[in-house]
N, C-alpha and C positions, 0 to 999 in steps of 0.2 A: 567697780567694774564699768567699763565704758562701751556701747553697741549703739544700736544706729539711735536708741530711746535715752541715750545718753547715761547717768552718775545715775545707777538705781539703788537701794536700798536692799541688804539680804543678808543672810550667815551663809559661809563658804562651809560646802560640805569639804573635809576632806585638808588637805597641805594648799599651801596658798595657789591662790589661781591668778595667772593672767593669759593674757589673749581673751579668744573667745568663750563665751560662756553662755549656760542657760538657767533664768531664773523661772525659779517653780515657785509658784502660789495656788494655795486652792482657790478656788472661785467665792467659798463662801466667808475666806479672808479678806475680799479686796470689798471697797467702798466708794460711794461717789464723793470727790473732794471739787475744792477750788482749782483752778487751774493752779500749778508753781510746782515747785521744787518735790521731787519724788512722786511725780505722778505721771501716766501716761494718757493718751488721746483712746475714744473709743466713739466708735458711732451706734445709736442705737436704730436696731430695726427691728423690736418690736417691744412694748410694752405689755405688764401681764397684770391687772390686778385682783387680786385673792382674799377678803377680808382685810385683814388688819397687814398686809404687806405688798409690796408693788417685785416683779419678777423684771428687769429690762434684759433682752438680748440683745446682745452687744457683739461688733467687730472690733479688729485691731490687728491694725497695718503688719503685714507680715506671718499673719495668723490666719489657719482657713477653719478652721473649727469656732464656731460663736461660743461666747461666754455666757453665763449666764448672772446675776448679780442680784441678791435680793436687797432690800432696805424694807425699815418699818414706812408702811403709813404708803400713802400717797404718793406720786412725785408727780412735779410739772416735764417731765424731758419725754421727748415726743419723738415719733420715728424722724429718721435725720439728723435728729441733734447731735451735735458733737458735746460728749460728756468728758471729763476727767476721771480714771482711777486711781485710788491710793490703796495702800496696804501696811502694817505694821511690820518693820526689818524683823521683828522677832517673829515673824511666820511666814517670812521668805529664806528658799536655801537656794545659793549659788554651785551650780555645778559646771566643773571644766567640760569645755566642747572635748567630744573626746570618738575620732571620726568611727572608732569599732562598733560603737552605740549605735543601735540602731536612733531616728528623729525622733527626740520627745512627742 
């Protein structure tokens, strides 16, 4: 599937899709990577820490509802930082735009 975040990673719900589309992930799927191949941009604006686990909320371009993201442990990424997310294809589903729907 190709949109403005480019070749993303997912399983197509449904008969094949092209055009537009929208990929769904849950929040507590996605993770912080390296930047590269199958990841997108996110900025953080706020970090959360909880015992043994860090909360960051995060933006992403095109997106007005923040994300939220947890990881074990610590992190060093600070408000402002520009992070990377990834996600495993096998727990993304690609759905056809499909203009009767109301917006995800």
């Amino acid at each position: 599937m190709h949109k403005s975040l480019g070749l993303l990673p997912g399983n197509r719900y449904g008969k094949d899709i092209s055009g537009d589309a929208h990929l769904l992930i849950r929040p507590e799927d996605m993770r912080l990577a390296d930047s590269g191949e199958h990841s997108i941009p996110a900025v953080v604006q706020d970090v959360q820490f909880f015992g043994g686990a860090s909360t960051l909320v995060l933006s992403i371009v095109g997106r007005t509802a923040p994300i939220l993201v947890s990881q074990p442990g610590a992190t060093s990424a600070h408000r402002g930082a520009v992070v990377n997310l990834t996600w495993s294809a096998q727990k993304a589903i690609i759905l056809p735009n499909d203009p009767r729907r109301s917006a995800l």
